[in-house]
C-alpha positions in Angstrom: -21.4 10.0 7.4 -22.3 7.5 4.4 -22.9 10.2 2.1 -20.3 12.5 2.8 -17.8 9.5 3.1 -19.5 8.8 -0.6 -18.9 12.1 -1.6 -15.0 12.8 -0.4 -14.4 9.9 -2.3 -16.1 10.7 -5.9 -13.8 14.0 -5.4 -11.0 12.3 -4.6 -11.3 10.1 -7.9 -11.9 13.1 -10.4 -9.3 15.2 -8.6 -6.7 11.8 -9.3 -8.2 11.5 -12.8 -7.7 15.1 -13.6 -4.1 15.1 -12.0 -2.7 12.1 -14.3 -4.4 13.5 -17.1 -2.8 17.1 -16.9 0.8 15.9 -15.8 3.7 16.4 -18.3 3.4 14.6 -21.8 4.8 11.3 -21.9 7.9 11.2 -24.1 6.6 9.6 -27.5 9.1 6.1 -26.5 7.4 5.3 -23.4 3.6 4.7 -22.9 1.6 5.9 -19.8 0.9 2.5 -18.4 4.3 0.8 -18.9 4.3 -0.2 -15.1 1.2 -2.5 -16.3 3.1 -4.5 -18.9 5.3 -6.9 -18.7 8.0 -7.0 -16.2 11.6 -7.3 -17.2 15.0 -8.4 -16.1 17.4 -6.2 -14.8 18.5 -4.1 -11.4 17.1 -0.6 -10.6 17.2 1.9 -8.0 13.5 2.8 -6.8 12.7 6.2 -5.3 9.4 6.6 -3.3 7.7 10.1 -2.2 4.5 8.9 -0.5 4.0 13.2 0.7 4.8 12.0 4.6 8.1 10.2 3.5 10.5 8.1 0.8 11.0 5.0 0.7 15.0 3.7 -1.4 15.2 0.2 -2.5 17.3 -2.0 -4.9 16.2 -4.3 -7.2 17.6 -7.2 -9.0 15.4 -9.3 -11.2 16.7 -12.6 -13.2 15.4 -14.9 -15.7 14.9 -18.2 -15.0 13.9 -21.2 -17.5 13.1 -18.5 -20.3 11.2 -15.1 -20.5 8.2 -16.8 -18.5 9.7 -17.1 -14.9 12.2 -15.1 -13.0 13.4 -14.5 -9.8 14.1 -11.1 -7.9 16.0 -10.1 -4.5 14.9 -6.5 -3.0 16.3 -4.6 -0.4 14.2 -1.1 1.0 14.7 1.3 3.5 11.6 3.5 4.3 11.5 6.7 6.1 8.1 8.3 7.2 6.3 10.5 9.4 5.3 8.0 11.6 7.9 5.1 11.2 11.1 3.6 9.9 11.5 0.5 8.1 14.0 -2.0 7.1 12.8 -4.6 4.4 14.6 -7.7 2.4 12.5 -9.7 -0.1 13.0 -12.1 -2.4 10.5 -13.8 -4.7 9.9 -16.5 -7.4 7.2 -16.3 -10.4 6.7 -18.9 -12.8 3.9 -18.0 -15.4 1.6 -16.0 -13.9 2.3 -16.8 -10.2 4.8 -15.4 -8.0 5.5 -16.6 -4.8 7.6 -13.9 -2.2 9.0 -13.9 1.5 10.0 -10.6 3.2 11.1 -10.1 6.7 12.0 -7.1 8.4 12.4 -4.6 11.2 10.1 -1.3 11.9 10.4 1.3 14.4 7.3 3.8 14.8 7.9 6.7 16.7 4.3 8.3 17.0 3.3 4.6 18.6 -0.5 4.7 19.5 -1.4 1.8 21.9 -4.6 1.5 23.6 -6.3 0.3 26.4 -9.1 -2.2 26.7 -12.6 -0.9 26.9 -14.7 -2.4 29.4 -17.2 -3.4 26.6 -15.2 -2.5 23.5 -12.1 -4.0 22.2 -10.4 -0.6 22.9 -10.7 2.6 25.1 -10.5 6.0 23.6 -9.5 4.4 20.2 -11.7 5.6 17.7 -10.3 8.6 15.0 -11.7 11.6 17.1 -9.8 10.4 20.4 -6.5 9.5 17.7 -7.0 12.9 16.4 -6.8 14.6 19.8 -3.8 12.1 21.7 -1.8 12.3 18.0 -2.2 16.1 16.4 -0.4 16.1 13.5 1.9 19.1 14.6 2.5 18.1 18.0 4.8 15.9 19.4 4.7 11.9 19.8 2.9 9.8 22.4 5.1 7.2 22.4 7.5 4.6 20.1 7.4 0.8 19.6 9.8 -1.4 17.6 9.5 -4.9 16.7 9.9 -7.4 13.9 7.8 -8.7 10.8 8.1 -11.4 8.4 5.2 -12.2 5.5 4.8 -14.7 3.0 2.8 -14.0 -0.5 1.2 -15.7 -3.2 0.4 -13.4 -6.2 -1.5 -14.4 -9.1 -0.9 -12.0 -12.7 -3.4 -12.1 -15.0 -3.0 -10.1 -18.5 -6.2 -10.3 -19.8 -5.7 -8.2 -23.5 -4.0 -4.7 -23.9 -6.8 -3.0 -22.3 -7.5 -4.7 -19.1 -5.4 -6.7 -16.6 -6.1 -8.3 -13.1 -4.2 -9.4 -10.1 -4.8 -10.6 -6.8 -2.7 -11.9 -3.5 -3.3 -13.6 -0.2 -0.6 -12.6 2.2 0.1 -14.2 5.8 1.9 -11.6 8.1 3.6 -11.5 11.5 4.0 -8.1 13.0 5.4 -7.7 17.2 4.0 -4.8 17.5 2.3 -4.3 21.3 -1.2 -4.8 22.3 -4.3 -2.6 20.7 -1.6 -0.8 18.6 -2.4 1.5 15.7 -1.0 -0.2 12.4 -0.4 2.5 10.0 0.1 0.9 7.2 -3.5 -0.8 7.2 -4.5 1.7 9.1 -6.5 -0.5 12.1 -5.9 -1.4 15.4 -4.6 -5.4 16.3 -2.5 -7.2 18.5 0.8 -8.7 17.9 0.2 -12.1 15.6 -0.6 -13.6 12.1 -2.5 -11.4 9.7 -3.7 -12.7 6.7 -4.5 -10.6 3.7 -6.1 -11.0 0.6 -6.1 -8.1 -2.3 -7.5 -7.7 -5.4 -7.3 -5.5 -7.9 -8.3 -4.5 -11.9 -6.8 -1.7 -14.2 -8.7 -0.9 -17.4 -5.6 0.6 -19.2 -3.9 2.5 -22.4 -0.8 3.6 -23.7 -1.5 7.3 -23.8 -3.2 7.9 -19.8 -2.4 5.1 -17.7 -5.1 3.0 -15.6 -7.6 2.9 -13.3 -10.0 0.1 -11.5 -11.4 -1.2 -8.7 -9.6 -2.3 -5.6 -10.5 -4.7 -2.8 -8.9 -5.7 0.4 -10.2 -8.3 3.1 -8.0 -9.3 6.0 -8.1 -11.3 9.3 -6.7 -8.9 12.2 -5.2 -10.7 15.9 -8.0 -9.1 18.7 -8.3 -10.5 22.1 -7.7 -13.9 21.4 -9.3 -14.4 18.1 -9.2 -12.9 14.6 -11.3 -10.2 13.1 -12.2 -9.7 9.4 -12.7 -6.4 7.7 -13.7 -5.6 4.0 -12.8 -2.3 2.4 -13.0 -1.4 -1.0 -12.1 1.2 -3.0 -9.8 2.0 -6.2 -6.4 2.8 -7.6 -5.1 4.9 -10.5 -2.0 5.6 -12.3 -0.2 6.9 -15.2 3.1 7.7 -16.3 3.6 11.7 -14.7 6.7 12.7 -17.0 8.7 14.7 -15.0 12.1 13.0 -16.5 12.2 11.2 -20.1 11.0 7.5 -18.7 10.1 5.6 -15.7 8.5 7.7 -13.8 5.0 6.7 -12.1 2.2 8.7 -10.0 0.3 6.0 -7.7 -2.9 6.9 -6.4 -4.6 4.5 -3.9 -7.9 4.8 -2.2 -9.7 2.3 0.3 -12.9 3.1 2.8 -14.6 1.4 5.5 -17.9 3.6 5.5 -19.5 3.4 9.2 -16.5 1.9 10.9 -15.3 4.5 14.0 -11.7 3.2 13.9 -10.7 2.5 10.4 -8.4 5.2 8.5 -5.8 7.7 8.7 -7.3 10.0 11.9 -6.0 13.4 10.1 -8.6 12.2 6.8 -11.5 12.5 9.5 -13.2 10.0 7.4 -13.1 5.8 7.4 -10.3 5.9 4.3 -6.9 5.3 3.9 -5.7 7.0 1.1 -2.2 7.4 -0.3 -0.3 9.5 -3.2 3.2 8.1 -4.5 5.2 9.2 -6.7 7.8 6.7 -8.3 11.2 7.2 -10.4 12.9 4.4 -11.0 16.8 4.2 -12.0 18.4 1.0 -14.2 21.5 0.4 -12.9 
């Protein structure tokens, strides 16, 4: 499992290399990592196709004190294979920190809840038994809808025009019911506080975009007490060009190797892996 885990994912990185390299020229006015520079005031319309849904959202961001802090408000609505989402946001950086709230409501209507296991946290929970209770042409085994609020402290760090780093620690609430299947982290937890920490690095240039390593380490609500799980993995993206300016293709990659219940069940591999492509609108 190790090595073909290994393997799926040096594929997956030279298919994503070869993909933003091939994509439609960037127009000569725009460079290929622009969503890597700095970010600027403003309010946009931002449209999301992550392959198994969109994702709309409105964005206003305002100076505050100067070029070096601001403050932004965000409203999304998210619309996916497995789940529906309404988000609000607002956030305040000054210098290289930004501090953000979001709360919001999701309803998931292909809900996978589980069973405890007589000597497992869960019964019948691990991607083979997903796979067979959730086939990805058949119908749903059942919905859930609850509330979720999260706090976030973001640290930016532009180190020259070649390389950049950030990093965040996030605590999150989600309502969702016992032993559920969270499909944005792609785990099982209970209801509770989460808390988060990411990191991640881009080497980076004007004419292809950037790519670098990414890390993820968070504290999941089991039984009682919390959990931690490392993944790692990386992320890559360049400007694609199918309009004149701002749009993006996201790649992001993350893998658990050896871990029966991590990942998206239809990858029949520990990984969670997601394409986006991004187009956004000033209004």
């Amino acid at each position: 499992m190790r090595a073909s885990v290994a393997s799926y994912a040096a594929a997956v990185l030279v298919a994503t290399v070869s993909l933003v390299a091939v994509a439609a020229p960037a127009y000569a006015d725009q460079r290929r990592d622009f969503m890597l520079t700095e970010l600027t005031e403003g309010d946009r319309l931002i449209l999301d196709y992550l392959g198994t849904g969109a994702q709309v959202s409105w964005v206003r961001r305002r100076g505050l004190y100067g070029r070096a802090n601001d403050y932004s408000l965000r409203l999304s609505s998210l619309l996916a294979y497995s789940l529906g989402q309404l988000a609000a946001t607002a956030s305040l950086r000054v210098l290289c920190f930004e501090l953000e709230g979001t709360v919001g409501y999701r309803t998931v209507w292909r809900n996978l809840s589980f069973e405890p296991g007589e000597n497992s946290y869960c019964k019948d929970c691990d991607r083979p038994a997903r796979r067979a209770r959730d086939p990805l042409f058949g119908s749903s085994s059942g919905t859930d809808h609850f509330p979720f609020a999260q706090g976030t402290l973001t640290l930016y760090a532009p180190m020259n025009d070649y390389f950049v780093m950030t990093s965040f620690v996030s605590l999150r609430y989600e309502g969702l019911r016992d032993r559920s299947y969270d499909w944005f982290f792609a785990d099982i937890h209970d209801p509770g506080l989460m808390v988060n920490w990411e990191f991640a690095a881009f080497f980076k240039h004007r004419d292809w975009g950037g790519i670098g390593p990414y890390l993820q380490l968070v504290s999941l609500p089991r039984a009682g007490r919390h959990e931690s799980e490392f993944a790692f993995g990386f992320n890559a993206l360049g400007r694609f060009g199918l309009v004149q300016r701002n749009d993006v293709l996201y790649f992001t990659f993350l893998m658990r190797p050896g871990d029966g219940t991590y990942g998206v069940h239809s990858y029949f591999a520990p990984i969670r892996a997601l394409i986006v492509y991004r187009l956004t609108l000033p209004l």
